[in-house]
Rosetta silent file (secondary structure, phi, psi, omega in degrees, C-alpha in Angstrom):
SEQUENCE: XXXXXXXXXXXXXXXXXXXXXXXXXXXXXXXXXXXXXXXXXXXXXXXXXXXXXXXXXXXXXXXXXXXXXXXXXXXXXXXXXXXXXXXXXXXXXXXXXXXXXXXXXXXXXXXXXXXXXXXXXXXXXXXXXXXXXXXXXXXXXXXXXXXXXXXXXXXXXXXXXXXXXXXXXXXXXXXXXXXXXXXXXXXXXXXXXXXXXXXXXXXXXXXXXXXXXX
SCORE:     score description
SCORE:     0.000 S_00000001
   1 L     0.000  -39.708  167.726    6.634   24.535   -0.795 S_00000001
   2 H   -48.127  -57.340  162.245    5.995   21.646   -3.016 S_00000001
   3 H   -55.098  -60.729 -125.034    5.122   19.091   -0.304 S_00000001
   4 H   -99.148  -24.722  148.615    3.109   21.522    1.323 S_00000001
   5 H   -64.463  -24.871  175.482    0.880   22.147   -2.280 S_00000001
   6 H   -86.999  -28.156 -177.979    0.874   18.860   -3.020 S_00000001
   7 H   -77.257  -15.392 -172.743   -0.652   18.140    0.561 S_00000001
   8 H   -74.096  -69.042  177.065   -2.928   20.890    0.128 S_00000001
   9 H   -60.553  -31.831  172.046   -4.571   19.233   -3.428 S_00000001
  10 H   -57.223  -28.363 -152.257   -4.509   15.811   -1.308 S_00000001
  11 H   -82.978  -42.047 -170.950   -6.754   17.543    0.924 S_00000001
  12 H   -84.849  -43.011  160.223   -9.047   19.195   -1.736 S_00000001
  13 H   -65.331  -26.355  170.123   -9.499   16.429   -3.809 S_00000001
  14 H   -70.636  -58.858  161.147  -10.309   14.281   -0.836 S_00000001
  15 H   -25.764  -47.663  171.121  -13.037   16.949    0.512 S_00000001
  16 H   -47.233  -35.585 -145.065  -14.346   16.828   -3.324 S_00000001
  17 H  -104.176  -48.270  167.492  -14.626   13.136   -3.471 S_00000001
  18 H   -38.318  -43.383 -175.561  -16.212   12.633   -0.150 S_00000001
  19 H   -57.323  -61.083 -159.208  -19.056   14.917   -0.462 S_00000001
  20 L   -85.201   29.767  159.757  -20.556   12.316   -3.519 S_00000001
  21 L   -80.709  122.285 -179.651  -20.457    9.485   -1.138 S_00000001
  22 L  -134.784  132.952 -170.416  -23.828    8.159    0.116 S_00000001
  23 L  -116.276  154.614  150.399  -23.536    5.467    2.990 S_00000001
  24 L   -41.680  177.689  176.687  -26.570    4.046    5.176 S_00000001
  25 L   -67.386  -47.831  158.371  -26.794    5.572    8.434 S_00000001
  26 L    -0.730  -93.713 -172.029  -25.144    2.918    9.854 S_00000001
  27 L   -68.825   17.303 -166.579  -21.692    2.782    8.027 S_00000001
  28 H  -115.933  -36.185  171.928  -21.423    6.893    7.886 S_00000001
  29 H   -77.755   15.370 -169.556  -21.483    6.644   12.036 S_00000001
  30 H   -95.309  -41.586 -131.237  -18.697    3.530   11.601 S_00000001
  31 H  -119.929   -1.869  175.543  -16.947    5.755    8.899 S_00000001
  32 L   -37.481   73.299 -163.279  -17.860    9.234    9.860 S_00000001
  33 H   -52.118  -42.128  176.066  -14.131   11.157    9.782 S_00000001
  34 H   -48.923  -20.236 -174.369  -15.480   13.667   12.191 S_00000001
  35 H  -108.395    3.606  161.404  -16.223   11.005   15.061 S_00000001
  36 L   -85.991  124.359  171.400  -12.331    9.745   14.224 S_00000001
  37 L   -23.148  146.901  161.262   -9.017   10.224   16.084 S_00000001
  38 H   -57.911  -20.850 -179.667   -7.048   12.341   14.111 S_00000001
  39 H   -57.374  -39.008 -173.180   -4.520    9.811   12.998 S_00000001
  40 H   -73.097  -30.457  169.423   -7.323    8.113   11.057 S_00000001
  41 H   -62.203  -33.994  136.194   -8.113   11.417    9.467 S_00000001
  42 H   -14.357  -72.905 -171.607   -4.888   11.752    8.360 S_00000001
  43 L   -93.423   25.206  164.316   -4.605    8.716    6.584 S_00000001
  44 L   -81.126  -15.938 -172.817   -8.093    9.462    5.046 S_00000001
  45 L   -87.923  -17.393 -177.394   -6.779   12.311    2.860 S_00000001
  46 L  -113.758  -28.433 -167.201   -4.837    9.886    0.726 S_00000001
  47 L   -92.000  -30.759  161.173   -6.056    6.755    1.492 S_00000001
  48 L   129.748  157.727  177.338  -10.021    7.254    1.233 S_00000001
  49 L   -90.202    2.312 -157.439  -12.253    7.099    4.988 S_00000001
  50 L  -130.909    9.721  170.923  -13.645    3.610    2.982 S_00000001
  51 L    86.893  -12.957 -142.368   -9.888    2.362    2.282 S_00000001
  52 L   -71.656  -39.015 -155.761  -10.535    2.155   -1.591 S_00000001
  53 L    93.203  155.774  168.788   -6.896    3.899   -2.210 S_00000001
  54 E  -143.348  127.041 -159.179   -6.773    6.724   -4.734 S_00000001
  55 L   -86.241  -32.310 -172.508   -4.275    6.292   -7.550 S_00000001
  56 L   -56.560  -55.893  171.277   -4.823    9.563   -8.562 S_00000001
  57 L   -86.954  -16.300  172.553   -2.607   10.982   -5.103 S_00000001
  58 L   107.067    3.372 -152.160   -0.584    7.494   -4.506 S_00000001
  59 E  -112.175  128.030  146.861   -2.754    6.234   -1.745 S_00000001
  60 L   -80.071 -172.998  176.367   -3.131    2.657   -2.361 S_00000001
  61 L   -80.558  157.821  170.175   -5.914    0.640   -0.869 S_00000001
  62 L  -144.553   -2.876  142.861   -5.918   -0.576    2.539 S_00000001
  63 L   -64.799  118.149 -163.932   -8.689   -2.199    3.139 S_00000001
  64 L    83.270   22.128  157.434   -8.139   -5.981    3.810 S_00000001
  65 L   -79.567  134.123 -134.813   -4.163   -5.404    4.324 S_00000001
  66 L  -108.387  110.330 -163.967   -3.430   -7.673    6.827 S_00000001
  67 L  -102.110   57.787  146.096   -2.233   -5.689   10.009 S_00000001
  68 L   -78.992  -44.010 -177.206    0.188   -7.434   11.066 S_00000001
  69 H   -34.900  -62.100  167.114    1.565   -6.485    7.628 S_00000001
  70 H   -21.245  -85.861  177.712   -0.310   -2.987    8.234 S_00000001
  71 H   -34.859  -51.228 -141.495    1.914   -2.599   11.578 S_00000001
  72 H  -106.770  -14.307  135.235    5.085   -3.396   10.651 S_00000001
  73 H   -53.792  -31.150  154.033    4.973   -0.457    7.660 S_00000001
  74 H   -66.265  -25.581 -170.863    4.011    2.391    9.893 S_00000001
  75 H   -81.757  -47.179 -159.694    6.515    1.504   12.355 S_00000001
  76 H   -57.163  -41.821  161.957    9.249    0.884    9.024 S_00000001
  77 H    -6.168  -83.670 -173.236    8.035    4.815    8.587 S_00000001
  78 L   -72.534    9.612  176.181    8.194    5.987   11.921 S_00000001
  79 L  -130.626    6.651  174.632   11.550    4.628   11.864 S_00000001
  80 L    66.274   31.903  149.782   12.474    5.742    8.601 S_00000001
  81 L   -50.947  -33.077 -153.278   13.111    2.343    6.989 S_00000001
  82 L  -146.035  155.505 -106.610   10.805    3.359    4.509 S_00000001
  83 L    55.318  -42.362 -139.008   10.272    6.334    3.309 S_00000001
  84 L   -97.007    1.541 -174.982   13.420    7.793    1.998 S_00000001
  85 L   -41.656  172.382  169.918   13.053    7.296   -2.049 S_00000001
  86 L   -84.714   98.058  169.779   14.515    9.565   -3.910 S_00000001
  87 L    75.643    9.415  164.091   11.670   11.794   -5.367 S_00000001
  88 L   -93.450   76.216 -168.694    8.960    9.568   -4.377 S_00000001
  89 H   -39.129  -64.890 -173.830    6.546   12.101   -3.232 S_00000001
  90 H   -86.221   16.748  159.427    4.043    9.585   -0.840 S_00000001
  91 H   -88.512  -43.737  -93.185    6.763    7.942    0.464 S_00000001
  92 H  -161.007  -63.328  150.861    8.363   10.435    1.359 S_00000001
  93 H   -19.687  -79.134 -167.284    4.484   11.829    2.900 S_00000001
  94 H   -44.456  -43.982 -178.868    3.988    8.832    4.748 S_00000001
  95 H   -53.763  -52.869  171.872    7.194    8.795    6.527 S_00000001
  96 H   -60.431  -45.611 -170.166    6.018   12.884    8.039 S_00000001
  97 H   -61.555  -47.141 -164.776    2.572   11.649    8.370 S_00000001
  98 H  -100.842  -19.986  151.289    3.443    8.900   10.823 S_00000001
  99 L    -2.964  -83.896 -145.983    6.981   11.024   12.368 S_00000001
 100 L  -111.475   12.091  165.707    5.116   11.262   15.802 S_00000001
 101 L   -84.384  142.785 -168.837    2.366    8.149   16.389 S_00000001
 102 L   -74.003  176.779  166.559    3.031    6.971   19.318 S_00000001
 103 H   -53.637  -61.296  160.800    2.498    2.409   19.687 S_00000001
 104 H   -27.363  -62.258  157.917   -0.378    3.178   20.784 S_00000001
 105 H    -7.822  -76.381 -144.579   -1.430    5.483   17.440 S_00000001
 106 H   -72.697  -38.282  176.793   -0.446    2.948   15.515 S_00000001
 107 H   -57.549  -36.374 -172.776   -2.141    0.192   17.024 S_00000001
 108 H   -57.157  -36.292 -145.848   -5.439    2.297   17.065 S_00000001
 109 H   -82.929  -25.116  154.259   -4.943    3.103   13.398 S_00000001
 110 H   -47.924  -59.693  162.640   -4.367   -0.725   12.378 S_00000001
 111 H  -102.759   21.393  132.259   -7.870   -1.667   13.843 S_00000001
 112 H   -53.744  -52.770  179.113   -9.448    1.040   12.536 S_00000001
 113 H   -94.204    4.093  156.192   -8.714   -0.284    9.187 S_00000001
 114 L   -83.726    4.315 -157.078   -9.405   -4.164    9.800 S_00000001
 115 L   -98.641   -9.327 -170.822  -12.842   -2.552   10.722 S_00000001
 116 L  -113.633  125.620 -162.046  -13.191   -1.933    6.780 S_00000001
 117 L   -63.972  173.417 -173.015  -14.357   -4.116    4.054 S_00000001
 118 L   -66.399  178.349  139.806  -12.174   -5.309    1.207 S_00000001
 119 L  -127.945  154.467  161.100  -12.747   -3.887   -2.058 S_00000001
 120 L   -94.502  106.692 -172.581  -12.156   -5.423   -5.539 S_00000001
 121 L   -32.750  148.365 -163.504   -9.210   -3.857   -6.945 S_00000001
 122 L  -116.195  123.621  153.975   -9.738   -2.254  -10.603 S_00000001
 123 L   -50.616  140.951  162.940   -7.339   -3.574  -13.146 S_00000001
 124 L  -118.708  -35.568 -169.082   -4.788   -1.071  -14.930 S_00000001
 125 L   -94.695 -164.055 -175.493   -2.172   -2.866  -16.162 S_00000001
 126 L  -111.291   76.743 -179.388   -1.235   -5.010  -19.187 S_00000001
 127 L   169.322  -73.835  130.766    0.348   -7.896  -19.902 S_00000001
 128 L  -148.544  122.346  177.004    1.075  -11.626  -20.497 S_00000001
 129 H   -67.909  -26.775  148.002    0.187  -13.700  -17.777 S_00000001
 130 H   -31.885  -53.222  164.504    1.475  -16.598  -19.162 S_00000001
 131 H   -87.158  -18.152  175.710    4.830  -15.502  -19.153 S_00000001
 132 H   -48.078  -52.396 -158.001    3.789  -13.815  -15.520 S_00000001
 133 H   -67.229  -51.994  173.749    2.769  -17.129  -14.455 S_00000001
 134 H   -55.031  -59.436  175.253    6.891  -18.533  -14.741 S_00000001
 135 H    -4.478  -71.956 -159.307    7.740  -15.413  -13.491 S_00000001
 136 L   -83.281   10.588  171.327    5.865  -15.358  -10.202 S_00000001
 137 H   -56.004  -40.153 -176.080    7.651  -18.755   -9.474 S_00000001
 138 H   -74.850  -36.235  177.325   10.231  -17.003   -7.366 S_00000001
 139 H   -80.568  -28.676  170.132    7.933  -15.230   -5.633 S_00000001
 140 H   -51.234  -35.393  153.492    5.664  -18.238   -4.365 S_00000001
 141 H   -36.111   -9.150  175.833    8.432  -19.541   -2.221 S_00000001
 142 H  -157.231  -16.813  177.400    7.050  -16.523    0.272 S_00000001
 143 H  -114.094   16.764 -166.317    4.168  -15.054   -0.822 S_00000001
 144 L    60.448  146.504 -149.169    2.360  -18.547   -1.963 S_00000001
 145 L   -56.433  -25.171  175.891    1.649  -20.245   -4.688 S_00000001
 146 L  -106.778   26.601  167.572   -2.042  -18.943   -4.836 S_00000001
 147 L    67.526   27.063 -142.273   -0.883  -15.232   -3.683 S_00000001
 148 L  -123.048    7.426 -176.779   -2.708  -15.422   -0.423 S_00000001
 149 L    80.489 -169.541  147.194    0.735  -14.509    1.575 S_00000001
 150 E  -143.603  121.273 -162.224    2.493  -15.919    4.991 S_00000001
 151 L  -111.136   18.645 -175.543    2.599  -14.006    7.634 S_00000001
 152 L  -112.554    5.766  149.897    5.204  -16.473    9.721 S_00000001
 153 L  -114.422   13.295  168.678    7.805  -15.050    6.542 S_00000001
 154 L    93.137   21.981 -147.796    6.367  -12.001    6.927 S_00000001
 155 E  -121.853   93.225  160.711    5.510  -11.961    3.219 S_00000001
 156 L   -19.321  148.485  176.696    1.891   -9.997    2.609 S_00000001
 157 L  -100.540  143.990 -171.780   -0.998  -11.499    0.218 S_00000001
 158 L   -97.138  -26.824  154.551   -0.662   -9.829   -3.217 S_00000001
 159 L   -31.629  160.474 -170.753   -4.139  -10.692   -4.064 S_00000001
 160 L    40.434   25.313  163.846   -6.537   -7.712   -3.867 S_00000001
 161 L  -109.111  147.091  151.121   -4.090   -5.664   -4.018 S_00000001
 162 L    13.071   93.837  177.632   -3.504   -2.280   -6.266 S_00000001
 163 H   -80.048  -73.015 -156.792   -1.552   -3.864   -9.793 S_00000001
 164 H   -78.773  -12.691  151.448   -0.201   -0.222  -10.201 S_00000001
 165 H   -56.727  -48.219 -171.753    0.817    0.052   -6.661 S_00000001
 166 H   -74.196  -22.150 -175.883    2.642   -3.344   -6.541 S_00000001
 167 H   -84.029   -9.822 -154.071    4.138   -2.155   -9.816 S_00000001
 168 H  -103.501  -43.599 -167.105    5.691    1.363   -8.443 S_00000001
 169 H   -85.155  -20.907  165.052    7.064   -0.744   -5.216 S_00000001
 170 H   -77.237  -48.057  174.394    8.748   -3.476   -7.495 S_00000001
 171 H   -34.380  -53.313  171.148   10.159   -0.653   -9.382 S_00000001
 172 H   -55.528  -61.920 -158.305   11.444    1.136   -6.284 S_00000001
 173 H   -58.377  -35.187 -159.182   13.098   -2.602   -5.041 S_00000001
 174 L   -93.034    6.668  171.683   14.641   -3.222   -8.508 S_00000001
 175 L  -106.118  -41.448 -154.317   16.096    0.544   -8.474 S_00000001
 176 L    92.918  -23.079  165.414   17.221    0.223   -4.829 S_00000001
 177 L   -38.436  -32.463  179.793   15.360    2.982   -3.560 S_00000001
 178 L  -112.810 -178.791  161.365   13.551    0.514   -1.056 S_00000001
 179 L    62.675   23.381 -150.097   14.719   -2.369    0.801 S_00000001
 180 L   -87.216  -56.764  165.054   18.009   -0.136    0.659 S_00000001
 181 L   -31.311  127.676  164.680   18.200    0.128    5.210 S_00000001
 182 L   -81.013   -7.664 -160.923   19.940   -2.558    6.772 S_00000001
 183 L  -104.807  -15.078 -173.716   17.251   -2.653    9.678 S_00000001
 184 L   -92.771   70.085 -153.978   14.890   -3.121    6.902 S_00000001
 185 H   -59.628  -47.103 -158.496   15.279   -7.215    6.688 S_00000001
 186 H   -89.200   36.074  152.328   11.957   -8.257    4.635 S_00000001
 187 H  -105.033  -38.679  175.227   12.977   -4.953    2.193 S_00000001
 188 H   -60.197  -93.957  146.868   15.870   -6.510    1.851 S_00000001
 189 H    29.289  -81.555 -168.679   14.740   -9.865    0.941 S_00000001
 190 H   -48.872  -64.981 -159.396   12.191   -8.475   -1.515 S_00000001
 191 H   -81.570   25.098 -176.025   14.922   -6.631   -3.300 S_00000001
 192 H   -83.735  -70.142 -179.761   17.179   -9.375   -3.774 S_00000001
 193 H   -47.692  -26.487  179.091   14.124  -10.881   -5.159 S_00000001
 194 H   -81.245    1.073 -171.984   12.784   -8.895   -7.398 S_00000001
 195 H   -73.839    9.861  157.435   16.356   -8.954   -9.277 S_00000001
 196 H   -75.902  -23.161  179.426   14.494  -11.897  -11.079 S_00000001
 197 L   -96.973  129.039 -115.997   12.390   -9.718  -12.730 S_00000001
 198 L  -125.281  -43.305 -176.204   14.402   -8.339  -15.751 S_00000001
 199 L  -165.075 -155.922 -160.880   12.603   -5.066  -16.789 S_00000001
 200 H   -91.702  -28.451 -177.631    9.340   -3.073  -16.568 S_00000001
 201 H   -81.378  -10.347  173.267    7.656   -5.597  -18.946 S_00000001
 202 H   -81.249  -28.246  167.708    8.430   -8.562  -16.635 S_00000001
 203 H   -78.053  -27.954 -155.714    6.809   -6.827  -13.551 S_00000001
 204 H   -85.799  -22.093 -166.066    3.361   -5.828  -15.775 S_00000001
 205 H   -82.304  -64.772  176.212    3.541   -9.474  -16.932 S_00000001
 206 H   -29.868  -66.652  142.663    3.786  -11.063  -13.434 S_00000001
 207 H    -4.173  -80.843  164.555    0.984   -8.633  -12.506 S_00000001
 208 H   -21.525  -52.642 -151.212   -1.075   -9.855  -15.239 S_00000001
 209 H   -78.724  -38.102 -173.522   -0.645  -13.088  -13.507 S_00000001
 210 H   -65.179  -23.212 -169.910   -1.377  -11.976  -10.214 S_00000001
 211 L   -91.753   20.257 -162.972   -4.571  -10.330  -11.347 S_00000001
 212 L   -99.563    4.319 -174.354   -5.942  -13.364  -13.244 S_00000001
 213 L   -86.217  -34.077  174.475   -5.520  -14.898   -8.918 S_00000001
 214 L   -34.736    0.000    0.000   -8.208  -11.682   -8.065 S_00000001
């Protein structure tokens, strides 16, 4: 009953938010949910039809996520690599949301969303880039030294991305809740890695660092 109220208010708040959108003609027949597969409608209730993410519901951004990246988290879903926190309500969404796309699905729903521009992420957090800057040493070794990723270790660019998103999923690694699946190698990885980070103020400060690379 919970899930099914909470999916309900994703739904109503998305319907809300939509309505005060005004696109050329153009992008509203690019971006149009009604002229979209359902899968893409789907991930429009949390995720935005324009990608922006909504912090408010848990939906990060997804515009400019790189889908090879893209790919290989809907499948970790659909295969229930990912998903499974403990009490992590859109984790725990996504994994049901994505239950039955087929390869196909998935593929459509990946360049559907390379079809959508970037956005510049809105700061949230706090914190001292300086020490962020040592910090994020550990992490350059895979996601590069200027944040911009690799995608031959499989390691995403953390520019432009969500700072209170990236802070909820270091939280999850450094809890165990993710990267927890033995099939889940680059979860694994990460949460080895993040055991470098010490506490909550060592992720907002790394952050910090990351957002002064935006």
């Amino acid at each position: 009953m919970k899930k099914l109220i909470s999916s309900c208010l994703f739904a109503l708040f998305f319907s809300i938010t939509t309505q005060h959108q005004s696109v050329s003609g153009q992008q509203y027949d690019k971006l149009n949910l009604d002229s979209q597969p359902l899968s893409n409608k789907v991930c429009a209730t949390c995720h935005g039809s324009y990608g922006v993410g909504n912090p408010i519901v848990g939906g990060p951004s997804l515009a400019g996520l790189e889908p090879w990246y893209l790919k290989r988290q809907l499948e970790g879903f659909r295969a229930k690599h990912r998903g499974n926190e403990t009490d992590y309500v859109p984790g725990n969404e996504m994994q049901v949301s994505v239950a039955r796309l087929s390869d196909n699905e998935i593929e459509e729903v990946v360049s559907f969303i390379a079809t959508w521009k970037p956005v510049e992420p809105e700061q949230t957090l706090s914190g001292d880039a300086n020490n962020g800057s040592a910090l994020y040493a550990s992490c350059a070794a895979c996601h590069g030294i200027n944040g911009m990723g690799n995608e031959l270790l499989g390691a995403p660019a953390l520019v432009g991305r969500d700072d209170w998103y990236m802070a909820r999923q270091l939280k999850l690694f450094m809890s165990g809740n993710r990267g927890g699946n033995p099939d889940d190698v680059y979860g694994q990885q990460m949460r080895a890695g993040v055991q470098a980070l010490g506490s909550e103020q060592d992720i907002n400060d790394v952050l910090a660092y990351i957002n002064t690379m935006n």
